[in-house]
C-alpha positions as a printed Julia matrix, in Angstrom:
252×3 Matrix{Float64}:
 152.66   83.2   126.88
 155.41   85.68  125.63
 154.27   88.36  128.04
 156.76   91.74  129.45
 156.6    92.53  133.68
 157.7    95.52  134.48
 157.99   95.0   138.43
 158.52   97.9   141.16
 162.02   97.07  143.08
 162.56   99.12  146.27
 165.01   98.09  148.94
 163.76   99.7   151.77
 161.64  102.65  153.28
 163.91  105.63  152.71
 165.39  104.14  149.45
 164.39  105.1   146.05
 162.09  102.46  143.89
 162.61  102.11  140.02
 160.68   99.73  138.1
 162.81   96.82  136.35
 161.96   94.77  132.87
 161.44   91.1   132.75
 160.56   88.81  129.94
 159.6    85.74  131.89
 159.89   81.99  129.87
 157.06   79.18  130.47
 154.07   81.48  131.73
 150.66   79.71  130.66
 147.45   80.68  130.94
 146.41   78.3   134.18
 148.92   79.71  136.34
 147.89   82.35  139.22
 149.72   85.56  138.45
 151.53   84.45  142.48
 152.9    81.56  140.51
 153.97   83.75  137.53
 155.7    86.0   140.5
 157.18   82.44  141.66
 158.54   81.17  138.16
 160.21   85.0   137.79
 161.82   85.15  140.95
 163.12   81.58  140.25
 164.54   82.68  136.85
 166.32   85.75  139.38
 167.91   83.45  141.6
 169.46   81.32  138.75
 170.97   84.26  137.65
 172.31   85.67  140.86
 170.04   88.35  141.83
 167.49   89.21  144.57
 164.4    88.42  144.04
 161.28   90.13  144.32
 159.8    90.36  147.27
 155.88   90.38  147.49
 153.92   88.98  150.87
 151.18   86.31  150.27
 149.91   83.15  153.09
 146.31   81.86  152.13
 146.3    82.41  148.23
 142.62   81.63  148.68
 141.46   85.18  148.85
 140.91   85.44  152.89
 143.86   86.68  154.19
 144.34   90.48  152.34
 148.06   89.95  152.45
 148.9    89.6   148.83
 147.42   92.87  147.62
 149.18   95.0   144.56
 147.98   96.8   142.12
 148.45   95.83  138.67
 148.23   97.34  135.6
 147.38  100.41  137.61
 144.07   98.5   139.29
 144.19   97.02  143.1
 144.19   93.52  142.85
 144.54   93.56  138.79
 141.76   93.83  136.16
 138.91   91.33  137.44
 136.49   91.76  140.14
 135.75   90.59  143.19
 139.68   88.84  143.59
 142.26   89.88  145.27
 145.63   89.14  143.35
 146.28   85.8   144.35
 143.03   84.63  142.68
 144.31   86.29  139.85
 145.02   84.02  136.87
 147.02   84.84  134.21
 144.11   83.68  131.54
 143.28   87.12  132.39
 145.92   88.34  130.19
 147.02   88.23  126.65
 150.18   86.77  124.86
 152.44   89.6   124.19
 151.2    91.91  126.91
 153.14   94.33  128.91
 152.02   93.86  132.63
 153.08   96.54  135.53
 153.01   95.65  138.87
 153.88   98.22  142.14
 153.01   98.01  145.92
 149.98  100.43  147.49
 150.66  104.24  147.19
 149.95  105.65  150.18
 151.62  107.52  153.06
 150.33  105.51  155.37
 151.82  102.27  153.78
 155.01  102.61  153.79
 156.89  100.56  151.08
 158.83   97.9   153.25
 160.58   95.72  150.03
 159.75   95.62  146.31
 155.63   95.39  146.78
 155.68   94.8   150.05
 154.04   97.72  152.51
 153.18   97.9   156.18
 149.55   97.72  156.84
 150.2    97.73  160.79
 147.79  101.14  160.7
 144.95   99.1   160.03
 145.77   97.15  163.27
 145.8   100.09  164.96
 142.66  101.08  163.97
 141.45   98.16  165.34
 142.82   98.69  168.37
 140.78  101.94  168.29
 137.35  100.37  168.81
 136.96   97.45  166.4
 136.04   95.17  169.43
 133.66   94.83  172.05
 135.17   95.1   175.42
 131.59   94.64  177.51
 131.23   91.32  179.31
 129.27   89.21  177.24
 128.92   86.26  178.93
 129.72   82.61  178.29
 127.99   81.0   174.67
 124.38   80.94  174.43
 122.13   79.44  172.14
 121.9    80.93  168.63
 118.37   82.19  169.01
 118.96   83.9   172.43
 119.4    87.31  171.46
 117.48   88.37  168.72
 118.99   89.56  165.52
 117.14   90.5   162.89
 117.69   88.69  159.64
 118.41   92.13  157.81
 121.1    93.56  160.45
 122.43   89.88  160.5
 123.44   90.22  156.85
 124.4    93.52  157.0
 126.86   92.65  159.88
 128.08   89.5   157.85
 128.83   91.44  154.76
 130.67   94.33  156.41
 132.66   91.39  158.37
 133.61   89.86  154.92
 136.52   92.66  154.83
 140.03   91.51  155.03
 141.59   94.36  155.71
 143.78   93.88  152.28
 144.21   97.51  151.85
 142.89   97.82  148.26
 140.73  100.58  149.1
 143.36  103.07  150.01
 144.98  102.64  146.91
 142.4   103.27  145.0
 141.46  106.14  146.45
 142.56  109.26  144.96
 142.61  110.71  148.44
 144.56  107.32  150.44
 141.57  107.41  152.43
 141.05  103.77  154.75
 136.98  105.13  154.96
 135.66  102.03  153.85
 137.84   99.52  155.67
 136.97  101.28  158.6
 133.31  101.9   158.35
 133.13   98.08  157.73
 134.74   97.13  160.85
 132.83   99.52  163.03
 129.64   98.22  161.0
 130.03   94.54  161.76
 129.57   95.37  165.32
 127.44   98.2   165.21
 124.26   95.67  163.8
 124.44   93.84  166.33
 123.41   93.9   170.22
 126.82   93.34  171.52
 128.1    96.29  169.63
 125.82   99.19  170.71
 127.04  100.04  174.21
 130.15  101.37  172.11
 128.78  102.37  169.53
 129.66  105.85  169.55
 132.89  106.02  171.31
 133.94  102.84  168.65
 133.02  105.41  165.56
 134.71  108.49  167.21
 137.93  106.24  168.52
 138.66  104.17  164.94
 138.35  107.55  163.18
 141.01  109.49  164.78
 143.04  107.0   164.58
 142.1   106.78  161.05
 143.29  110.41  160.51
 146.18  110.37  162.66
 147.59  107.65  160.57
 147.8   109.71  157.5
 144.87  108.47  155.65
 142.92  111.04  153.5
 139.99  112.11  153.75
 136.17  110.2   152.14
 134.87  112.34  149.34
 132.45  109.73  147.74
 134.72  108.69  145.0
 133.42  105.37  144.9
 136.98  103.64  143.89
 136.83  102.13  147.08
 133.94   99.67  146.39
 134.84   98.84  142.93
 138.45   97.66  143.62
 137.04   95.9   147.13
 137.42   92.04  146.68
 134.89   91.47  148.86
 132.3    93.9   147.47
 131.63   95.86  150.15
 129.67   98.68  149.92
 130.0   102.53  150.42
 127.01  102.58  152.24
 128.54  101.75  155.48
 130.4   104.67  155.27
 127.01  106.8   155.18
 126.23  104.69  158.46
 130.0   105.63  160.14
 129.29  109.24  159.39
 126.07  109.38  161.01
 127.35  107.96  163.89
 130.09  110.53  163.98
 127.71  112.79  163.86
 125.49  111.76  166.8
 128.49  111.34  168.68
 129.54  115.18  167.91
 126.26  115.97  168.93
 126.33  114.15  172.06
 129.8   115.04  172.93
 131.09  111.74  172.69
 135.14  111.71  172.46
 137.46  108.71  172.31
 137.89  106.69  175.03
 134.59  107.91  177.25
């Protein structure tokens, strides 16, 4: 595949990013596009230059760390992938392929398309846990779940915290990965003693790291490798708003 990457080079936080041409030899169509990335930053080092930088550890699609949006789409054109499922079958000979880090203020470009997610972790920190003493393990069918909130739960605890939701929102809002995280607890039992005081802590935290605000876009979902859904945000903001109502604030 004769195929031109135009790749986003930044050397640090404070340092201005330009994008830089390469016309990669030997791509074929069964290689993952990380592998492409490997064979071009090969081809750099031969020649005496840096190459790019770009953060990946499972390439199996469970660890979120490889996100990038290509082509101007998180995660690149197909669905349900992130980018290091991403084959380059996808693609046609002769195309011209652009690939840059996550735009948003709150992910600060590190190296090339490398950001910092850490404000996800500190969501999490917020109130994406259950603190209560839940005893030692029990059997599976001592507390009762039902089936519906048990797949509800599951689904929202497919998320993995990849980040492609911000950058696809045109407001750099983290809405969905953190209704998801409050939602995987919030089905269950464990989760409800919290409930409240998880929705209101994760949230400011949400806005105090710079993320934007929700306004039903929907970008969010579509990008999402897991397919998670928008609903859960519905269910976060009703929880806000019982805990408004109650006068719930973080950390009661």
């Amino acid at each position: 595949m004769n195929l031109t990457l135009h790749v986003w080079r930044q050397s640090g936080p404070r340092d201005e990013g330009r994008f830089e041409t390469f016309k990669p030899e030997g791509i074929t169509e069964s290689m993952s596009f990380l592998d492409m990335l490997d064979l071009v930053n090969e081809e750099i080092t031969v020649d005496g230059g840096e190459p790019i930088a770009f953060e990946h550890d499972c390439r199996e699609g469970i660890c979120g760390s490889c996100g990038m949006v290509v082509n101007g789409v998180a995660h690149g054109p197909e669905k349900l992938v992130t980018a290091c499922q991403l084959h380059m079958r996808s693609f046609s000979d002769g195309d011209e392929i652009w690939v840059e880090p996550w735009r948003a203020s709150a992910f600060p470009v590190m190296r090339d398309l490398v950001v910092d997610r850490s404000s996800f972790d500190r969501i999490i920190q917020a109130g994406g846990y259950v603190s209560i003493r839940t005893g030692s393990a029990q059997d599976a069918n001592a507390i009762p779940v039902p089936k519906p909130n048990a797949d509800r739960a599951f689904d929202a605890a497919a998320c993995i915290g990849c980040g492609a939701c911000v950058a696809a929102c045109p407001n750099a809002s983290a809405m969905l990965f953190t209704s998801a995280k409050a939602a995987h607890l919030s089905y269950l039992p464990q989760g409800q003693t919290e409930r409240l005081e998880r929705a209101v802590g994760m949230v400011a935290i949400h806005d105090e790291e710079g993320f934007g605000n929700c306004t039903n876009h929907g970008a969010c979902q579509e990008v999402c490798p897991k397919g998670i859904s928008v609903d859960y945000i519905s269910r976060l903001n009703r929880d806000l708003l019982k805990a408004n109502l109650t006068g719930v604030e973080p950390g009661d």
